[in-house]
Biopython code that builds the backbone (N, CA, C, O; Angstrom):
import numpy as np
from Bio.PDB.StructureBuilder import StructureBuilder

atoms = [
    (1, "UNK", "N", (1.224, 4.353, 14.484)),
    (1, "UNK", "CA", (1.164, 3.003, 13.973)),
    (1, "UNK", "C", (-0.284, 2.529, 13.885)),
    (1, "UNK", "O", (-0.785, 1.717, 13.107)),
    (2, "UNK", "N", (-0.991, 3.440, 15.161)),
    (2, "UNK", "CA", (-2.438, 2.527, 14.618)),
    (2, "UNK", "C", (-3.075, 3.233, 14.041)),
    (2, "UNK", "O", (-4.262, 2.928, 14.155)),
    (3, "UNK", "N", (-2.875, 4.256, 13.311)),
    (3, "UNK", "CA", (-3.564, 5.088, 12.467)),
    (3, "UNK", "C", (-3.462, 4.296, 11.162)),
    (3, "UNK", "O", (-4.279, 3.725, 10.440)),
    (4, "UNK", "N", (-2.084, 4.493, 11.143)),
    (4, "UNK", "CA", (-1.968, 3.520, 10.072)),
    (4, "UNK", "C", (-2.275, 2.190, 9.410)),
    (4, "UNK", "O", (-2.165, 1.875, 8.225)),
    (5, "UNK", "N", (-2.702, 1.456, 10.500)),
    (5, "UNK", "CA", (-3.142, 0.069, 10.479)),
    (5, "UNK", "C", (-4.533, 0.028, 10.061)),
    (5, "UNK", "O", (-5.161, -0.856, 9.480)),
    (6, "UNK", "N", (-4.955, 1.433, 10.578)),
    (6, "UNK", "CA", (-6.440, 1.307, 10.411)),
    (6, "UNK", "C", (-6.710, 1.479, 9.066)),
    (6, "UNK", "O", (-7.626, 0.883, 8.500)),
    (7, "UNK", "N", (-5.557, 2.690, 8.223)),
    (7, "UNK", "CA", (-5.993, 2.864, 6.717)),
    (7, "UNK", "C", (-5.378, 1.737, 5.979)),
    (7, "UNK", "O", (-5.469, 1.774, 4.752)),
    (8, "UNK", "N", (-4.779, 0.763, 6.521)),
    (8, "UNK", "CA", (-4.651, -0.738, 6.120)),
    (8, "UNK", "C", (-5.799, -1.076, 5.782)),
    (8, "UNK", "O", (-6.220, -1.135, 4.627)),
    (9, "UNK", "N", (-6.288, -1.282, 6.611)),
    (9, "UNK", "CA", (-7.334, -2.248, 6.892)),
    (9, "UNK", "C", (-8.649, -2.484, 6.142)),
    (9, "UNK", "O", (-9.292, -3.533, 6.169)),
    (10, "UNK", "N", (-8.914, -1.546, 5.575)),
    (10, "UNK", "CA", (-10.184, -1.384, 4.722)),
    (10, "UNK", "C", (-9.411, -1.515, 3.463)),
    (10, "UNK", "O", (-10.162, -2.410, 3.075)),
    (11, "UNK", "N", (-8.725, -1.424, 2.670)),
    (11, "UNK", "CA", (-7.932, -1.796, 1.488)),
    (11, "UNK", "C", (-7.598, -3.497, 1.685)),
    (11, "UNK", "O", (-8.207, -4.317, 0.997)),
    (12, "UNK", "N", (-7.066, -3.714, 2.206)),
    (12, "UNK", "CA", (-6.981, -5.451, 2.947)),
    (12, "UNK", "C", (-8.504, -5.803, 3.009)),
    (12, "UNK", "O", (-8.618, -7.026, 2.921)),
    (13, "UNK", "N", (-9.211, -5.441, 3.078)),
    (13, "UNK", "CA", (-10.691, -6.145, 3.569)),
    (13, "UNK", "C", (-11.162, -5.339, 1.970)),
    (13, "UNK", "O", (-12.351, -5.109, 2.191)),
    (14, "UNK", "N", (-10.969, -4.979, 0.999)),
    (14, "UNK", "CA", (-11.190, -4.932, 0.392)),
    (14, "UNK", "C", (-10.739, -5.609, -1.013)),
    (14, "UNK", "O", (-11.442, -5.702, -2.019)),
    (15, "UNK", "N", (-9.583, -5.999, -0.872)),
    (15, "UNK", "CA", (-9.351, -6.733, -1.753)),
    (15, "UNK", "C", (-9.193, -8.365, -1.205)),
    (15, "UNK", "O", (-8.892, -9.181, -2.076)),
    (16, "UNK", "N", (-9.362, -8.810, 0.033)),
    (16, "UNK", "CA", (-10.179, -10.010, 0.849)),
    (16, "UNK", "C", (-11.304, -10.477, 0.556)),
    (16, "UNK", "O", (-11.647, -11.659, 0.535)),
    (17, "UNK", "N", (-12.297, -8.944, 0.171)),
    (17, "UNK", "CA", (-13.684, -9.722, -0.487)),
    (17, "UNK", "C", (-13.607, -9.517, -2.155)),
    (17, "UNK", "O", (-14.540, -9.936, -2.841)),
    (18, "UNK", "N", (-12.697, -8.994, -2.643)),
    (18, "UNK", "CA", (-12.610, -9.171, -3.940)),
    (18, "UNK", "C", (-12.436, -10.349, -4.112)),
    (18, "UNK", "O", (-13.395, -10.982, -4.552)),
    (19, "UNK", "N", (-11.258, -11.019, -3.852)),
    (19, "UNK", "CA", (-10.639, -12.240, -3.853)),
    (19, "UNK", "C", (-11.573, -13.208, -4.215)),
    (19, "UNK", "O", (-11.735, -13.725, -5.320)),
    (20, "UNK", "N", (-12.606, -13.542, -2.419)),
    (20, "UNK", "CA", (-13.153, -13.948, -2.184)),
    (20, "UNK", "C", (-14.596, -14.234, -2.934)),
    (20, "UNK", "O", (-15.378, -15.179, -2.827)),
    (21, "UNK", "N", (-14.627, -13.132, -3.671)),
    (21, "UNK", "CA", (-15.890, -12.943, -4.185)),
    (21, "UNK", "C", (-15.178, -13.644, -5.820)),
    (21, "UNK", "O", (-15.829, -14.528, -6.376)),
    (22, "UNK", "N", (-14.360, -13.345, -6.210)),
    (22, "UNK", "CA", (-13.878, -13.804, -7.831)),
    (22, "UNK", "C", (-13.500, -15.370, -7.414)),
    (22, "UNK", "O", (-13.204, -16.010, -8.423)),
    (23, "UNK", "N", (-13.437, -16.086, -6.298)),
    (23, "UNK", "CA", (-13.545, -17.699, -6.497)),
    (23, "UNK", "C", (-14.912, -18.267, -7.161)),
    (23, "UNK", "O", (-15.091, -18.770, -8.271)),
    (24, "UNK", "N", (-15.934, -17.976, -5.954)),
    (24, "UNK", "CA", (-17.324, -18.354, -6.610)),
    (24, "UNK", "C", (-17.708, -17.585, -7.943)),
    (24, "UNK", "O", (-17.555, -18.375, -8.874)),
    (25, "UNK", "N", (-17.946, -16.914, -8.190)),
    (25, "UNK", "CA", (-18.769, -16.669, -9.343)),
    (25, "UNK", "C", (-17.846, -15.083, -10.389)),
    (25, "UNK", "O", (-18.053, -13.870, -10.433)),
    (26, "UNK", "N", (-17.013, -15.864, -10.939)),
    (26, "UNK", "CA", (-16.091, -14.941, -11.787)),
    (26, "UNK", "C", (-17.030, -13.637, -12.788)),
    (26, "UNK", "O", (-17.400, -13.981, -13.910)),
    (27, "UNK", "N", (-17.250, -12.670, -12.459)),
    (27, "UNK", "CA", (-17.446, -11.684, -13.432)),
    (27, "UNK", "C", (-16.826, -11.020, -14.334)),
    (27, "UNK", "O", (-17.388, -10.397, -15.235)),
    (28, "UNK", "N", (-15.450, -11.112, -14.138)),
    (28, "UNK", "CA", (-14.648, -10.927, -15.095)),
    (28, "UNK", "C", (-14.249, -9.279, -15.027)),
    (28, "UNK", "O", (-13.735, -8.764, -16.020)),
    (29, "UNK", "N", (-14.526, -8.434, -13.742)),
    (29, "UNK", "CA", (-14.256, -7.204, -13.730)),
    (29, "UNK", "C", (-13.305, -6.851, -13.170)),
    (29, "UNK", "O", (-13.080, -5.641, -13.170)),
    (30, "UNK", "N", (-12.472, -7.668, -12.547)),
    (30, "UNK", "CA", (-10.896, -7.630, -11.752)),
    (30, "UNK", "C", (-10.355, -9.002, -11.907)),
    (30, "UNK", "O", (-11.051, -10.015, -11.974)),
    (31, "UNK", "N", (-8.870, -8.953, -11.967)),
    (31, "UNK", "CA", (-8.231, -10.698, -11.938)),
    (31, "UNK", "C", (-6.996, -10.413, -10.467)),
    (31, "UNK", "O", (-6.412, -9.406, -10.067)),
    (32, "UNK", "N", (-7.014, -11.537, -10.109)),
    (32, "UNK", "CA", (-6.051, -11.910, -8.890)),
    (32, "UNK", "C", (-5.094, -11.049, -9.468)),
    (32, "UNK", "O", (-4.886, -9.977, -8.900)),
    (33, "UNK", "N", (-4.328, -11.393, -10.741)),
    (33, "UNK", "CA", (-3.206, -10.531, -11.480)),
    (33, "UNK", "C", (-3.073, -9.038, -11.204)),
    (33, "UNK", "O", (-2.005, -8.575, -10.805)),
    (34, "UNK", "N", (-4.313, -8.168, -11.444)),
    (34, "UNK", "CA", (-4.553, -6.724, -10.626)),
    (34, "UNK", "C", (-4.606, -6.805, -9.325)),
    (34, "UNK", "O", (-4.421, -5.728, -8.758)),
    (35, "UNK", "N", (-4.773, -7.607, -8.731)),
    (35, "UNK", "CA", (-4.883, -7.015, -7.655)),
    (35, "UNK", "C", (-3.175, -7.410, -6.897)),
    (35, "UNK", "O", (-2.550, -6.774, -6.048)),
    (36, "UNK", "N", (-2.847, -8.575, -7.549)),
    (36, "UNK", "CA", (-1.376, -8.388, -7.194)),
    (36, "UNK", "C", (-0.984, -7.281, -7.724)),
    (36, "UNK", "O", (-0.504, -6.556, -6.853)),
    (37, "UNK", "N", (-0.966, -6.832, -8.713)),
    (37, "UNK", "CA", (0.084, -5.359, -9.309)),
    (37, "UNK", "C", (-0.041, -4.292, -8.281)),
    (37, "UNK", "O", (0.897, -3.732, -7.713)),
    (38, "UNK", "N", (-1.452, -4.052, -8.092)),
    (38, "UNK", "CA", (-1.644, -3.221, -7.162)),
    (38, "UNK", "C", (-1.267, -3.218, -6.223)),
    (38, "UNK", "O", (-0.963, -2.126, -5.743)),
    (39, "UNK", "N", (-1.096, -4.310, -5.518)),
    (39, "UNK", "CA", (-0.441, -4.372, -3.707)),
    (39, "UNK", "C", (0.981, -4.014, -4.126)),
    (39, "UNK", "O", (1.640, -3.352, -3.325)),
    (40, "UNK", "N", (1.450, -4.318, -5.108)),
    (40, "UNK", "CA", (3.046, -4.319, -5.255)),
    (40, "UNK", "C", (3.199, -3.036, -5.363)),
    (40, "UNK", "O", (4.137, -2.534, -4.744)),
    (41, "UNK", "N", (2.207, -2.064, -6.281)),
    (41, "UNK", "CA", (2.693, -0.491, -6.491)),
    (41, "UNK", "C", (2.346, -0.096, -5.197)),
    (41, "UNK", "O", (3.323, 0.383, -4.621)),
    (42, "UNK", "N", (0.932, -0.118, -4.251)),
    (42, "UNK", "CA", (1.176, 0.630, -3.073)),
    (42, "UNK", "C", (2.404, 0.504, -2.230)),
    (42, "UNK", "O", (3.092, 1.485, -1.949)),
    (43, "UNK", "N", (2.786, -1.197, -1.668)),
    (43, "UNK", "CA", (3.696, -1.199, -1.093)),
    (43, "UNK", "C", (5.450, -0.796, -2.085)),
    (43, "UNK", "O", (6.531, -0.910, -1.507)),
    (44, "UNK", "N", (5.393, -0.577, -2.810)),
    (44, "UNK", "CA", (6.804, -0.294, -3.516)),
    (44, "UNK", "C", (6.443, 1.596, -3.024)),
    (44, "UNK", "O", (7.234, 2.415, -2.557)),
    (45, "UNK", "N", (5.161, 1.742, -3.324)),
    (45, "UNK", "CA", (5.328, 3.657, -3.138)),
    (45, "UNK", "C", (5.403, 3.717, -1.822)),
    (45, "UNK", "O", (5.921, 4.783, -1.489)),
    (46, "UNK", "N", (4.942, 2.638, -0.371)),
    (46, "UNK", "CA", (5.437, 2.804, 0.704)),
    (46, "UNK", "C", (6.703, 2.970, 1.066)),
    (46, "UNK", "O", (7.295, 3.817, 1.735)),
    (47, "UNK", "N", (7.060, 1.836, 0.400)),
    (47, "UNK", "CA", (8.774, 2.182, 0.653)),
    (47, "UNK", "C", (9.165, 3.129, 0.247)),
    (47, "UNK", "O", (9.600, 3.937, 1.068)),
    (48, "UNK", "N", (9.189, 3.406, -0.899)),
    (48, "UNK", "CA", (9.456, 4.414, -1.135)),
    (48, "UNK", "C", (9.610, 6.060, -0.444)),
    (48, "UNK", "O", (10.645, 6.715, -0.323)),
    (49, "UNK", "N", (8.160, 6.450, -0.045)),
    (49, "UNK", "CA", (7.695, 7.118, 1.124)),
    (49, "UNK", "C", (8.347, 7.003, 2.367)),
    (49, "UNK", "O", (8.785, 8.010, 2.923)),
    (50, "UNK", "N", (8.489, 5.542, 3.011)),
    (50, "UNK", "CA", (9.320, 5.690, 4.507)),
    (50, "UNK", "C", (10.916, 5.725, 3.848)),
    (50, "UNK", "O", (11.776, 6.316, 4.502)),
    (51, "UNK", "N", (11.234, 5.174, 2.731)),
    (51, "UNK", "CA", (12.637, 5.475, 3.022)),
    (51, "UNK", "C", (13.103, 7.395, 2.584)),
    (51, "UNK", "O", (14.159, 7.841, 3.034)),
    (52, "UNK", "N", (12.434, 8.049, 1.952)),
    (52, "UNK", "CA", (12.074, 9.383, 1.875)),
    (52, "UNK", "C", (12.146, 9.826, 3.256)),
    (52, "UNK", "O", (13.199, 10.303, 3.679)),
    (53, "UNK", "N", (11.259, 9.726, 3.897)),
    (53, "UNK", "CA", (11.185, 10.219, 5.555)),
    (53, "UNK", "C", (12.078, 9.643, 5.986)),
    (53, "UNK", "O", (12.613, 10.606, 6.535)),
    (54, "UNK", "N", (12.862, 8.642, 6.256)),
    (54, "UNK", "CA", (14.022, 8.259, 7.219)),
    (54, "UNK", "C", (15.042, 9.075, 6.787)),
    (54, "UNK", "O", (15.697, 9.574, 7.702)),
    (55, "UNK", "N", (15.323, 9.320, 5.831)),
    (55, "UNK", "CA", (16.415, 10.192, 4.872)),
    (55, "UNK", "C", (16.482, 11.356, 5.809)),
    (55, "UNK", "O", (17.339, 11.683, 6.631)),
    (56, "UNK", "N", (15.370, 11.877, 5.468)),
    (56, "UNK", "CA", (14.638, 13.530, 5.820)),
    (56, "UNK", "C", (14.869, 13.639, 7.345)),
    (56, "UNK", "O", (15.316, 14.642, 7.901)),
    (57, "UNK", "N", (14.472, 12.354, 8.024)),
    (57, "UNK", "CA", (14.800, 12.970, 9.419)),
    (57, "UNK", "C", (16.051, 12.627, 9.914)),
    (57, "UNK", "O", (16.540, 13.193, 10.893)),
    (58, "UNK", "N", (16.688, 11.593, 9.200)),
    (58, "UNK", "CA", (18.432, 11.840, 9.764)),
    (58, "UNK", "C", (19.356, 13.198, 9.424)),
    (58, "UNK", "O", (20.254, 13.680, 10.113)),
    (59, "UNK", "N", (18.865, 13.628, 8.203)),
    (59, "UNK", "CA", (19.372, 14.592, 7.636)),
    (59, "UNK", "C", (19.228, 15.771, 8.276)),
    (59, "UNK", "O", (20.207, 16.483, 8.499)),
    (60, "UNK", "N", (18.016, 16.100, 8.635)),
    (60, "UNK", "CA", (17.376, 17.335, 9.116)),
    (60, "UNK", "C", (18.376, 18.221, 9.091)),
    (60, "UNK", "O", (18.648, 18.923, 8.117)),
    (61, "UNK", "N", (19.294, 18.222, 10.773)),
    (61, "UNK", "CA", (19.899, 19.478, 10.482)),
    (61, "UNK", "C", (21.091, 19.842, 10.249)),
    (61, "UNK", "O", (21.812, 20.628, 10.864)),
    (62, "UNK", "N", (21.468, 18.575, 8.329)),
    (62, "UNK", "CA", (22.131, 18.944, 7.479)),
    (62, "UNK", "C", (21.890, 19.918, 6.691)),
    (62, "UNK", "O", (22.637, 20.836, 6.351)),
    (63, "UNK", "N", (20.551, 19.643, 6.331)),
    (63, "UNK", "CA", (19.763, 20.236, 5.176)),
    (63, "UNK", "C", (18.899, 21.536, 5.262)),
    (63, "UNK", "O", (18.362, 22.101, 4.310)),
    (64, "UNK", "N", (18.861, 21.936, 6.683)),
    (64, "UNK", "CA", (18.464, 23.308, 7.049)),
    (64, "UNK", "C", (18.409, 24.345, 6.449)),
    (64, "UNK", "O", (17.438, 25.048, 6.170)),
    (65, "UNK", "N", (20.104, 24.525, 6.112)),
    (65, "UNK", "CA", (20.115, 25.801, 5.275)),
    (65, "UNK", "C", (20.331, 25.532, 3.891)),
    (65, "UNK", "O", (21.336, 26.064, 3.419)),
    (66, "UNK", "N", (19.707, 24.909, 3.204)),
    (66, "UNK", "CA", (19.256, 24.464, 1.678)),
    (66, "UNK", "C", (18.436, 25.627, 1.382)),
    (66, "UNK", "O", (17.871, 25.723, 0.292)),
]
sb = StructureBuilder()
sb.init_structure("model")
sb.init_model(0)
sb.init_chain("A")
sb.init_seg("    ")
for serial, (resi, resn, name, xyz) in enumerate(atoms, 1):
    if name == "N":
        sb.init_residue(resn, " ", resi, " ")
    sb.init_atom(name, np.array(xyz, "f"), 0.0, 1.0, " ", f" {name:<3s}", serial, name[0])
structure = sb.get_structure()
């Protein structure tokens, strides 16, 4: 869990100072709009991913001799 938190964390602090940085002085090289899409595709491929692995390890030793 805290491995994980940690590769949170720099993606979160990265789009924190994006944010942050496109209030004051707009450059016009990212919009709030991307960066919502984006949180939505990582976390939709998370889920995705843990519900994959929960599958996989209830299953296990259904699926053995596959």
């Amino acid at each position: 869990m805290r491995t994980t938190l940690t590769r949170l964390s720099a993606p979160a602090r990265w789009i924190r100072d994006r944010i942050v940085q496109g209030r004051g002085n707009d450059t016009g090289d990212i919009s709030i709009t991307t960066v919502i899409i984006w949180v939505a595709a990582v976390a939709g491929a998370l889920a995705i991913a843990g519900t994959i692995a929960a599958v996989l390890t209830k299953y296990n030793g259904l699926i053995t001799g596959i």
